[in-house]
N, CA, C and O atoms as CSV, one atom per row, in Angstrom:
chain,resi,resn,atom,element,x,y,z
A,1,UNK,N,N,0.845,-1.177,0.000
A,1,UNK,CA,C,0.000,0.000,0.000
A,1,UNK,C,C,0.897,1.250,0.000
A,1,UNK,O,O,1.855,1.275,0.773
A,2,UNK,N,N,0.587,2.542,-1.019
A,2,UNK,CA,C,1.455,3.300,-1.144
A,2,UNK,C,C,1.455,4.141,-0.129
A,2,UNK,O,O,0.620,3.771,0.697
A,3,UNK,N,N,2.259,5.542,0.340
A,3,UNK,CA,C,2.169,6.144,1.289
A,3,UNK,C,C,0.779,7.250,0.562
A,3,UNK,O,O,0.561,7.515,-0.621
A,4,UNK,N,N,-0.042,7.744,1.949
A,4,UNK,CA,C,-1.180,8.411,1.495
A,4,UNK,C,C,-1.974,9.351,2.540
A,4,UNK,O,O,-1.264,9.420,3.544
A,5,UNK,N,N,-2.851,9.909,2.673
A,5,UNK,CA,C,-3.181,11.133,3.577
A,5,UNK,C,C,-2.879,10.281,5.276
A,5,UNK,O,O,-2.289,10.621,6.301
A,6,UNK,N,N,-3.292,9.619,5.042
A,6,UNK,CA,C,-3.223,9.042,6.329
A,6,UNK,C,C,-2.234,7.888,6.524
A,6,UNK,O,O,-2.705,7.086,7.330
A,7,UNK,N,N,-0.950,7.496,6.040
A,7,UNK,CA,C,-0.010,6.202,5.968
A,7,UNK,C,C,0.796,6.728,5.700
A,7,UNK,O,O,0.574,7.248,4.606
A,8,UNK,N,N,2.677,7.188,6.419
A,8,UNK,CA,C,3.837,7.616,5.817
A,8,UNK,C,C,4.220,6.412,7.172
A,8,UNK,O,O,3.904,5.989,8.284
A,9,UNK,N,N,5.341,6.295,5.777
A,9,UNK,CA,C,6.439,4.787,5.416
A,9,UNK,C,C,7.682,5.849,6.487
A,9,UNK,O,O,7.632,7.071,6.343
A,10,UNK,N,N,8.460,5.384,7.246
A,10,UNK,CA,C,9.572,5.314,7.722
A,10,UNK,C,C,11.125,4.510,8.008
A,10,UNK,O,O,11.547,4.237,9.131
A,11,UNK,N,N,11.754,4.251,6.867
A,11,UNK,CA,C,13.079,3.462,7.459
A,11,UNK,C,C,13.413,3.392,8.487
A,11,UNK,O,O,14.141,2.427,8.719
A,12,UNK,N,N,13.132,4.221,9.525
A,12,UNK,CA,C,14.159,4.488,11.215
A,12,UNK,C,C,13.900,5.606,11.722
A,12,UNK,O,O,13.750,6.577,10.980
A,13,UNK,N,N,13.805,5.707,12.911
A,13,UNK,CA,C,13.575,6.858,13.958
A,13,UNK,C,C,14.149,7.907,13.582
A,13,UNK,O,O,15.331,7.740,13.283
A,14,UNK,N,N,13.597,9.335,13.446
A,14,UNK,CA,C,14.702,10.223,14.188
A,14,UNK,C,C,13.270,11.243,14.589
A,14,UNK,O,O,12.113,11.076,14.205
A,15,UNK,N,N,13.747,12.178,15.364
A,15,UNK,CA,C,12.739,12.485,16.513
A,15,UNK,C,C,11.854,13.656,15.302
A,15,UNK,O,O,10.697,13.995,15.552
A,16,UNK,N,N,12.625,14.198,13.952
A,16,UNK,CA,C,12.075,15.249,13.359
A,16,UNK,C,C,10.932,14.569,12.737
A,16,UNK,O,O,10.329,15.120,11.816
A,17,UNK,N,N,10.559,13.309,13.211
A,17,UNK,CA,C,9.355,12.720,12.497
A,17,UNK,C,C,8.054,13.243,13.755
A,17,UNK,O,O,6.948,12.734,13.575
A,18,UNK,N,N,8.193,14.165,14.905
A,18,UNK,CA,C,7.550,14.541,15.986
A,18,UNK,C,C,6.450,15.510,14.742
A,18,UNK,O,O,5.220,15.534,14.705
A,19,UNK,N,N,7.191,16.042,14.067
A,19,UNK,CA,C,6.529,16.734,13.002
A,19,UNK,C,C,5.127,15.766,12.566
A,19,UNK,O,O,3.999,15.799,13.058
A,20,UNK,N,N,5.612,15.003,11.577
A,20,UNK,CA,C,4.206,14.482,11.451
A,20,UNK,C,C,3.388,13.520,12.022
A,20,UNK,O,O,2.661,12.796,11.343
A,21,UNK,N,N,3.465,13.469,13.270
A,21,UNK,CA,C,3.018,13.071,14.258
A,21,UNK,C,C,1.947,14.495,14.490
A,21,UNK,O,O,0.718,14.516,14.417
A,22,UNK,N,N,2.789,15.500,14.753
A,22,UNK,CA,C,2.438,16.817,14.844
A,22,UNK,C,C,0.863,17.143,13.694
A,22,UNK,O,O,-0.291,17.412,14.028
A,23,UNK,N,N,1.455,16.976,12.358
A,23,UNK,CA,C,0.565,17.091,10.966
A,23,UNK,C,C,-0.913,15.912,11.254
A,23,UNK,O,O,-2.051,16.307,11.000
A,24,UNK,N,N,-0.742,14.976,11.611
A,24,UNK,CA,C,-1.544,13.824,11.464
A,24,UNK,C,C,-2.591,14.164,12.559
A,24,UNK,O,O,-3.754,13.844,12.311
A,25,UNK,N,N,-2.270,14.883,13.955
A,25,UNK,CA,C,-3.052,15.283,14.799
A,25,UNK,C,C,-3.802,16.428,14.597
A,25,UNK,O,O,-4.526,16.842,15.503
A,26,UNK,N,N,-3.700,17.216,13.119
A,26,UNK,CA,C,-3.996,18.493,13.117
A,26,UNK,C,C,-4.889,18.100,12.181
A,26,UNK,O,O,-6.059,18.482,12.219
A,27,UNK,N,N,-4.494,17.424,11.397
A,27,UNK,CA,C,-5.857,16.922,10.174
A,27,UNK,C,C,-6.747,15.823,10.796
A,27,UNK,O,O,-7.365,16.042,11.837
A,28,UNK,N,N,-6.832,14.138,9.875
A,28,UNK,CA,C,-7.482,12.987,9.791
A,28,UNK,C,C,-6.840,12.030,10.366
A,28,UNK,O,O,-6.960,10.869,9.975
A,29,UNK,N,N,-5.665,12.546,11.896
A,29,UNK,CA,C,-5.170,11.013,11.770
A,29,UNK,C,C,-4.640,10.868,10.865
A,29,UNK,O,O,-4.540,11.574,9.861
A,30,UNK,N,N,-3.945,9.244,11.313
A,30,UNK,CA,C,-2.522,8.658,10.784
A,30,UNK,C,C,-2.175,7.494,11.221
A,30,UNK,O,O,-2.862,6.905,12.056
A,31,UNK,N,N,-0.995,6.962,10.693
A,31,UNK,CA,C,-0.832,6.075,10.965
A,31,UNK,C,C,0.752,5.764,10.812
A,31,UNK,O,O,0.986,4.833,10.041
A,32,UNK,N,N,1.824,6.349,11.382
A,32,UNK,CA,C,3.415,6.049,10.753
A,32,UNK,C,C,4.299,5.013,11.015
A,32,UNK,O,O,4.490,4.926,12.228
A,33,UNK,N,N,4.843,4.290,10.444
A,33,UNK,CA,C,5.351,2.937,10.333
A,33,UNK,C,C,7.183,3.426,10.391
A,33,UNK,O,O,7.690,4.454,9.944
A,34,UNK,N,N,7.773,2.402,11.022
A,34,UNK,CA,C,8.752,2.848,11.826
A,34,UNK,C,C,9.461,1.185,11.660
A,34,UNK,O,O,9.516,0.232,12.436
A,35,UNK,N,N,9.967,1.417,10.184
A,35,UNK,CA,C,10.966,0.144,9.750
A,35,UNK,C,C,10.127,-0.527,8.227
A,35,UNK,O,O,10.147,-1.752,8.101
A,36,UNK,N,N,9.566,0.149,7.355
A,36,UNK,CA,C,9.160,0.063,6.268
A,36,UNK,C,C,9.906,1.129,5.654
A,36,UNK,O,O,10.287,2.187,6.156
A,37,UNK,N,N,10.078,0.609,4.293
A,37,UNK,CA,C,10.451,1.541,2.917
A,37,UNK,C,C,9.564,2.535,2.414
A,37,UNK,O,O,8.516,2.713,3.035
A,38,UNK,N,N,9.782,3.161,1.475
A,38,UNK,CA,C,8.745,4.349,0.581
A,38,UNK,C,C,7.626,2.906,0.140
A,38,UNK,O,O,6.464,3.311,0.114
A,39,UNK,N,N,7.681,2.103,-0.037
A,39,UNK,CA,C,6.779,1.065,-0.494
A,39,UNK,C,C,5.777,0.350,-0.053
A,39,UNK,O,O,4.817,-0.075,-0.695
A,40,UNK,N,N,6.098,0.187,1.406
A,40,UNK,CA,C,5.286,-0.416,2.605
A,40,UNK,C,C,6.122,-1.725,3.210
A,40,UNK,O,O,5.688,-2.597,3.964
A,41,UNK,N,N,7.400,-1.594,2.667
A,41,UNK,CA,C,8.033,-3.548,2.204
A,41,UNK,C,C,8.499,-3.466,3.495
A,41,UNK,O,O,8.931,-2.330,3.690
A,42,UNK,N,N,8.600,-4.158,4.442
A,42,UNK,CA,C,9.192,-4.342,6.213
A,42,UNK,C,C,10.798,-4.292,5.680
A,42,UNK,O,O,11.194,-4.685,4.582
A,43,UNK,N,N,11.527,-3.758,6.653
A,43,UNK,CA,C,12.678,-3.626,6.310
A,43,UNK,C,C,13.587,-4.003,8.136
A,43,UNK,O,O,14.666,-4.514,8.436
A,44,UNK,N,N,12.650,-3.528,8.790
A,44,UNK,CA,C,12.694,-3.994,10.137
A,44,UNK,C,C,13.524,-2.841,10.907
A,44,UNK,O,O,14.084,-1.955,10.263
A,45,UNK,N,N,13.580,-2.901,12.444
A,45,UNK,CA,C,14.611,-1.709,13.032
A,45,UNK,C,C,14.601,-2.658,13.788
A,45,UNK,O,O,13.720,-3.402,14.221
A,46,UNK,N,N,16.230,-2.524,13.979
A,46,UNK,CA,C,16.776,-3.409,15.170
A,46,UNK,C,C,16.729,-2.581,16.233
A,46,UNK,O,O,17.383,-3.190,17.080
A,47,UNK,N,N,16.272,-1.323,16.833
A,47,UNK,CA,C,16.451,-1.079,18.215
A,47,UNK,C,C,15.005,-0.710,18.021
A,47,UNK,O,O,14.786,0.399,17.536
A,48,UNK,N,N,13.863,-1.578,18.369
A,48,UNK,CA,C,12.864,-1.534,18.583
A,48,UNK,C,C,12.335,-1.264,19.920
A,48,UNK,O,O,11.371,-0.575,20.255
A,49,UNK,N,N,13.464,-2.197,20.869
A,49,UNK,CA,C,13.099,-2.016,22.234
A,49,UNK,C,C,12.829,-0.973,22.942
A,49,UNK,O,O,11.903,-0.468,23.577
A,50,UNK,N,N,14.566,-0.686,22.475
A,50,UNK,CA,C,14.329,1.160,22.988
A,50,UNK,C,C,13.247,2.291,22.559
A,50,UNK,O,O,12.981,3.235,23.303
A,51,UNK,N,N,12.732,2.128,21.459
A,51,UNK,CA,C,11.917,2.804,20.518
A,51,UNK,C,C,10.837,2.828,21.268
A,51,UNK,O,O,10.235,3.870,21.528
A,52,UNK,N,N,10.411,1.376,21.787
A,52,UNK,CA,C,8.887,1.630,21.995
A,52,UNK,C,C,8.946,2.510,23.499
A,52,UNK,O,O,8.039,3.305,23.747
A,53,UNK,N,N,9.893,2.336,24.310
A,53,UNK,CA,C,9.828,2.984,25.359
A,53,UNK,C,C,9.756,4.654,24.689
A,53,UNK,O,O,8.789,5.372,24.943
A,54,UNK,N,N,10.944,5.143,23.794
A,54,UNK,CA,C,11.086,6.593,23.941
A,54,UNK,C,C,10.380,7.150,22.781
A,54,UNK,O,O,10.379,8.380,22.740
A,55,UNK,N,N,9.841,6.599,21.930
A,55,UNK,CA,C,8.883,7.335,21.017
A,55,UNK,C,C,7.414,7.563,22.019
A,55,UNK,O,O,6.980,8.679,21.733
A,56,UNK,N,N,6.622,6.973,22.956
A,56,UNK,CA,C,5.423,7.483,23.544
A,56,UNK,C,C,5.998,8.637,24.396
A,56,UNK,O,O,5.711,9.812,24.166
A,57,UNK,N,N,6.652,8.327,25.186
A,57,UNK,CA,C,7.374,9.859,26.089
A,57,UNK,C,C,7.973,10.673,25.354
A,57,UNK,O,O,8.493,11.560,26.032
A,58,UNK,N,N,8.190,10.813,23.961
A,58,UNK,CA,C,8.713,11.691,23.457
A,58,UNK,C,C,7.655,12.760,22.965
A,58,UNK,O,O,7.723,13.977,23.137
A,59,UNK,N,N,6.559,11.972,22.247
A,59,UNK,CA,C,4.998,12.427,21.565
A,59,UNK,C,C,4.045,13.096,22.846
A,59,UNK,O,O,3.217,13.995,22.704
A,60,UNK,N,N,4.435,12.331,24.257
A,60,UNK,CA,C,3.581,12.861,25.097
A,60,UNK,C,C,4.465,13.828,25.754
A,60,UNK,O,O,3.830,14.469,26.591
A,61,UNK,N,N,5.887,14.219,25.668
A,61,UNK,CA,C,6.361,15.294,26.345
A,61,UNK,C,C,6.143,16.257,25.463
A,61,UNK,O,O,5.972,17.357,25.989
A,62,UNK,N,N,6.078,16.230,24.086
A,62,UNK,CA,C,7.161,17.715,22.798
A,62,UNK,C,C,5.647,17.722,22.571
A,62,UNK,O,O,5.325,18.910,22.581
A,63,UNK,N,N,4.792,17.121,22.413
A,63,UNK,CA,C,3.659,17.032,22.157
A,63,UNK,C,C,2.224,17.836,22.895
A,63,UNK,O,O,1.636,18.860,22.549
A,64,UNK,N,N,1.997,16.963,23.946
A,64,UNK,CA,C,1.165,16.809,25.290
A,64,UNK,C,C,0.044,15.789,24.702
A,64,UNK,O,O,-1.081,15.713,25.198
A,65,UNK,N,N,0.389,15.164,23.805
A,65,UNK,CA,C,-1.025,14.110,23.684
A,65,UNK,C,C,-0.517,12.836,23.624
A,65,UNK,O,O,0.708,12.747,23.713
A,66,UNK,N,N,-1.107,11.906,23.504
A,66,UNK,CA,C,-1.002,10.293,23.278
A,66,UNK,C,C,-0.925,9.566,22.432
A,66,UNK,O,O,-2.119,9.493,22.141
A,67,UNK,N,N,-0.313,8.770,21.595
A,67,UNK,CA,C,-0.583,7.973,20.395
A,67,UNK,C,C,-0.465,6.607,20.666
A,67,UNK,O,O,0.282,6.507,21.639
A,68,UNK,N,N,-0.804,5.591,20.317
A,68,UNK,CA,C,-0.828,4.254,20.211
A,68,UNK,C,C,0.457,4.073,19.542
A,68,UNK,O,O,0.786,4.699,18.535
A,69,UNK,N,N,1.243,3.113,20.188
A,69,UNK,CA,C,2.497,2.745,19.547
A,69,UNK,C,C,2.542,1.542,19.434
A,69,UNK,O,O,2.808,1.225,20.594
A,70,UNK,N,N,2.461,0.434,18.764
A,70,UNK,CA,C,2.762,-1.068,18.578
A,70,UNK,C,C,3.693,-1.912,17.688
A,70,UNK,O,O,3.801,-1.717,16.477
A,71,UNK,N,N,4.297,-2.777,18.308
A,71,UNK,CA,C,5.354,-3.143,17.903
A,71,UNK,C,C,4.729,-4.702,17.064
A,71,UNK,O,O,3.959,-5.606,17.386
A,72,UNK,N,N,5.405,-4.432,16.083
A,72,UNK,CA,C,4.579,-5.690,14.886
A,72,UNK,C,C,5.393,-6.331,14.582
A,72,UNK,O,O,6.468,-6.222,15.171
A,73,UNK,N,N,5.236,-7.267,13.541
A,73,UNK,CA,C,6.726,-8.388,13.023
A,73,UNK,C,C,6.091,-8.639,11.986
A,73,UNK,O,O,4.867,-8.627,11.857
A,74,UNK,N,N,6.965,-8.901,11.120
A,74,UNK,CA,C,6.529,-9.552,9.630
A,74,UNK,C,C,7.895,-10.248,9.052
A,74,UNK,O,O,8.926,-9.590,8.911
A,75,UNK,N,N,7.799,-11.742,8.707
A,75,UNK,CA,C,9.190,-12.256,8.288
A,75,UNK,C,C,9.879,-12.229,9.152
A,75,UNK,O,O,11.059,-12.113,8.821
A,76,UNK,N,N,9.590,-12.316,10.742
A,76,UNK,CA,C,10.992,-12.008,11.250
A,76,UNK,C,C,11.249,-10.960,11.823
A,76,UNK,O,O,11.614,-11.025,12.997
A,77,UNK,N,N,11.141,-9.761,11.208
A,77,UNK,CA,C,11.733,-8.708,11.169
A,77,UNK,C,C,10.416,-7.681,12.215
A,77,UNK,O,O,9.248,-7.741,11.831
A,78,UNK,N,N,10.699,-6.968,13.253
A,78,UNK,CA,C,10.202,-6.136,13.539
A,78,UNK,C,C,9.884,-4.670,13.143
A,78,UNK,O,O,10.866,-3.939,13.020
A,79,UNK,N,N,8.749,-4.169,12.942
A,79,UNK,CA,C,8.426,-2.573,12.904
A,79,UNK,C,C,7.456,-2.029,13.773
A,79,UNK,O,O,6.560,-2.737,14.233
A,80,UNK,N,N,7.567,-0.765,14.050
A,80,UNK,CA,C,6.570,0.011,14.984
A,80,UNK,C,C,5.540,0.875,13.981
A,80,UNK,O,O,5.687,1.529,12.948
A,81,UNK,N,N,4.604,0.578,14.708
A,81,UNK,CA,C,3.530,1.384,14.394
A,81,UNK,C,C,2.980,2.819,14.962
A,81,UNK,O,O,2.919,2.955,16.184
A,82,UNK,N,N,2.684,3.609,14.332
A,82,UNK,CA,C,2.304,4.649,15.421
A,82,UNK,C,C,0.966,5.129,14.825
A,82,UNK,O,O,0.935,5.405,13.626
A,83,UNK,N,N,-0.105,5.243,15.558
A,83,UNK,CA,C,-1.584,5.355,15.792
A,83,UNK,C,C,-1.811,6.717,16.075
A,83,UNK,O,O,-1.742,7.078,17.249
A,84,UNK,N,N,-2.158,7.799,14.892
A,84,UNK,CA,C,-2.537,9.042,15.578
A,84,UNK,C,C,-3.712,9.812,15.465
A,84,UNK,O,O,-3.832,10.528,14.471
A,85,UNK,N,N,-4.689,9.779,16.408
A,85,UNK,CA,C,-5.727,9.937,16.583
A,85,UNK,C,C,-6.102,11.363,15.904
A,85,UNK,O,O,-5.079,12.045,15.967
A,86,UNK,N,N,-7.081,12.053,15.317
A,86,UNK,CA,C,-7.338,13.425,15.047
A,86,UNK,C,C,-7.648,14.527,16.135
A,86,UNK,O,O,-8.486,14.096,16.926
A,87,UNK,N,N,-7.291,15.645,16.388
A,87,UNK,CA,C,-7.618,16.074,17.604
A,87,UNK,C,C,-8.087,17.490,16.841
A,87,UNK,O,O,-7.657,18.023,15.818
A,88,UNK,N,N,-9.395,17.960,17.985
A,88,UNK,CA,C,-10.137,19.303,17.968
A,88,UNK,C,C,-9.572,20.624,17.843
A,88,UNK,O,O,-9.695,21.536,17.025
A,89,UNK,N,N,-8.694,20.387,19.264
A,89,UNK,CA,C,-7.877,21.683,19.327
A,89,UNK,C,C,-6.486,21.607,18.254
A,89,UNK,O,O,-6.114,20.627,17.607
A,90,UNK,N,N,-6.090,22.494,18.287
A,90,UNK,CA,C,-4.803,22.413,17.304
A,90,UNK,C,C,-3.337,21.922,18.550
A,90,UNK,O,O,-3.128,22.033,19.758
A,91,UNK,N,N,-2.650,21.387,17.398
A,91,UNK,CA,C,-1.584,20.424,18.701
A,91,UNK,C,C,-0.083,21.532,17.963
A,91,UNK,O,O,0.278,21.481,16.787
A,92,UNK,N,N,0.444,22.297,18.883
A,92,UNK,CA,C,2.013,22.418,18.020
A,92,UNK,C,C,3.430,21.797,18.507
A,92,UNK,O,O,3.449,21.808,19.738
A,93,UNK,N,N,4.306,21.403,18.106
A,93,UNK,CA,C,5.610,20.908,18.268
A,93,UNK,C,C,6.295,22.057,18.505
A,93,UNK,O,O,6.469,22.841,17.573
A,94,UNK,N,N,6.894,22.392,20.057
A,94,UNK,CA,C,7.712,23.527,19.843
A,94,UNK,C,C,7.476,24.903,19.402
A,94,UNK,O,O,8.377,25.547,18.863
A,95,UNK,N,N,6.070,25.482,19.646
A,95,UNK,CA,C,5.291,26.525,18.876
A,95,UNK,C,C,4.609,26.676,17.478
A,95,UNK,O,O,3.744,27.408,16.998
A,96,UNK,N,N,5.454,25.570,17.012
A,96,UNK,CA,C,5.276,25.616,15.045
A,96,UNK,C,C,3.389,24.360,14.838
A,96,UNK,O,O,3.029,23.456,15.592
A,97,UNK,N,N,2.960,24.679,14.070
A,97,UNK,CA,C,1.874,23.484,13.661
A,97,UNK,C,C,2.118,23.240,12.610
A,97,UNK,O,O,2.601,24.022,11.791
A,98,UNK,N,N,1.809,22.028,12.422
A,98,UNK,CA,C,1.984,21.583,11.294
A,98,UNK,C,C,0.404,20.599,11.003
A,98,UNK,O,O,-0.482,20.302,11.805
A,99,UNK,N,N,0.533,20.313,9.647
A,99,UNK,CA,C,-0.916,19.782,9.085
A,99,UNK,C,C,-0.356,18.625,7.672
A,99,UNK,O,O,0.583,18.742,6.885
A,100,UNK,N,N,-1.576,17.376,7.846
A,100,UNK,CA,C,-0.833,16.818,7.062
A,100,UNK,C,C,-1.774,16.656,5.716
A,100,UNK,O,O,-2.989,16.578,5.902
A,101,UNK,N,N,-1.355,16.612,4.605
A,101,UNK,CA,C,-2.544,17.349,3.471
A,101,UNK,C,C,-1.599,16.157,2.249
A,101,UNK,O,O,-0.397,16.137,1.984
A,102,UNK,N,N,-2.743,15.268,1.719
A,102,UNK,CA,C,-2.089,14.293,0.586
A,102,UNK,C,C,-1.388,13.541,1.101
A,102,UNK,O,O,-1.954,13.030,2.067
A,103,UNK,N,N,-0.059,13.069,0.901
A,103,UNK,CA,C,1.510,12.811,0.994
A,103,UNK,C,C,2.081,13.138,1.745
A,103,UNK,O,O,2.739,12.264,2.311
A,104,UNK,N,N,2.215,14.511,2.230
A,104,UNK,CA,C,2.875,15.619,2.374
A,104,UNK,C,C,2.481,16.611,4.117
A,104,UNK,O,O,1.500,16.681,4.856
A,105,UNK,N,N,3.859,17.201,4.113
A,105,UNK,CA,C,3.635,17.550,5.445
A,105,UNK,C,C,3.578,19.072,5.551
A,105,UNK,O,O,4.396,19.611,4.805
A,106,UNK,N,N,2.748,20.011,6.362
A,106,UNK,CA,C,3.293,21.064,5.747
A,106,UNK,C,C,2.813,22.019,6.792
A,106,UNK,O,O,1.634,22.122,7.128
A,107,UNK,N,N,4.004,22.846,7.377
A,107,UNK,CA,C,3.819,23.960,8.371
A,107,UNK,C,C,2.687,25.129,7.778
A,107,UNK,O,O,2.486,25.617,6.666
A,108,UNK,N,N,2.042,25.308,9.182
A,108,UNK,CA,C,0.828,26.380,9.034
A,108,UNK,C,C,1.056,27.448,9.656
A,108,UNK,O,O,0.941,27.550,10.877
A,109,UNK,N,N,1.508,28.641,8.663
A,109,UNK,CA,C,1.662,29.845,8.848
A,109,UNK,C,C,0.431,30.822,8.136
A,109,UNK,O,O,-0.386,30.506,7.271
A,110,UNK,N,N,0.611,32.013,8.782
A,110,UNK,CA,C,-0.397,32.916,8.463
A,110,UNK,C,C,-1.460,32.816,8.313
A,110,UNK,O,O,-1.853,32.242,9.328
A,111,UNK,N,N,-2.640,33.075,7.406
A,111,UNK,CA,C,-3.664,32.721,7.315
A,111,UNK,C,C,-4.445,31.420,7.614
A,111,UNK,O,O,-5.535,31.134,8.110
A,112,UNK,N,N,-3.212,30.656,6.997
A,112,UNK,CA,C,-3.466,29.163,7.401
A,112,UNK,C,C,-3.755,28.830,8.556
A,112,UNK,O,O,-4.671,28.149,9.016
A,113,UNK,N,N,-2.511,29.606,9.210
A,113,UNK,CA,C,-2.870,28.921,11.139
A,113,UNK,C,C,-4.035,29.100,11.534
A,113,UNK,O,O,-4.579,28.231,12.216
A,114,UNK,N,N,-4.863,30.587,11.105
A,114,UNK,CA,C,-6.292,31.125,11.266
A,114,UNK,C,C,-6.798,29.894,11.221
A,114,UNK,O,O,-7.277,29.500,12.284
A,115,UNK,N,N,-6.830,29.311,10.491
A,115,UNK,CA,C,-8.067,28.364,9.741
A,115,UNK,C,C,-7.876,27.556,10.326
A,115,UNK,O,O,-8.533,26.525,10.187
């Protein structure tokens, strides 16, 4: 399944993915995968362990909200899932918002933020 308004593919952690975590809470929900290719193909992350501990305290500190995090397997190989619910109020990372629209991730300035 390709990546799409609600599904972005991740090779491996790094925390600037707080962003669309950030985007996914501002629109329809989400869903980000954490050891898949641009394709959906499992590719696996070997430090899963640690992951599942510091990706929820990371989303609920930079954040202040909650996401579902689950750790899956396919072939063998482990990936994380991350579950992000749509929320009312607007959520920002660090002052900035972000919104997630198509594919694509994209900071809301000016007028936009209005809206």
């Amino acid at each position: 399944m390709p990546e799409s308004q609600n599904i972005e593919y991740k090779s491996s952690w790094h925390d600037d993915y707080l962003d669309w975590i950030c985007g996914f809470a501002n629109a329809q929900g989400g869903k980000i995968y954490i050891g898949k290719d641009d394709n959906g193909n499992v590719i696996g992350v070997a430090d899963y362990k640690d992951l599942m501990e510091k990706i929820p305290n990371k989303i609920k500190n930079q954040l202040g909200i909650t996401a579902e995090v689950n750790l899956l397997q396919e072939d063998g190989k482990h990936y994380i899932e991350i579950v992000v619910q749509p929320y009312s109020v607007p959520i920002s990372l660090r002052g900035r918002y972000f919104y997630r629209s198509g594919s694509v991730k994209q900071e809301l300035t000016g007028a936009a933020l209005n809206e």
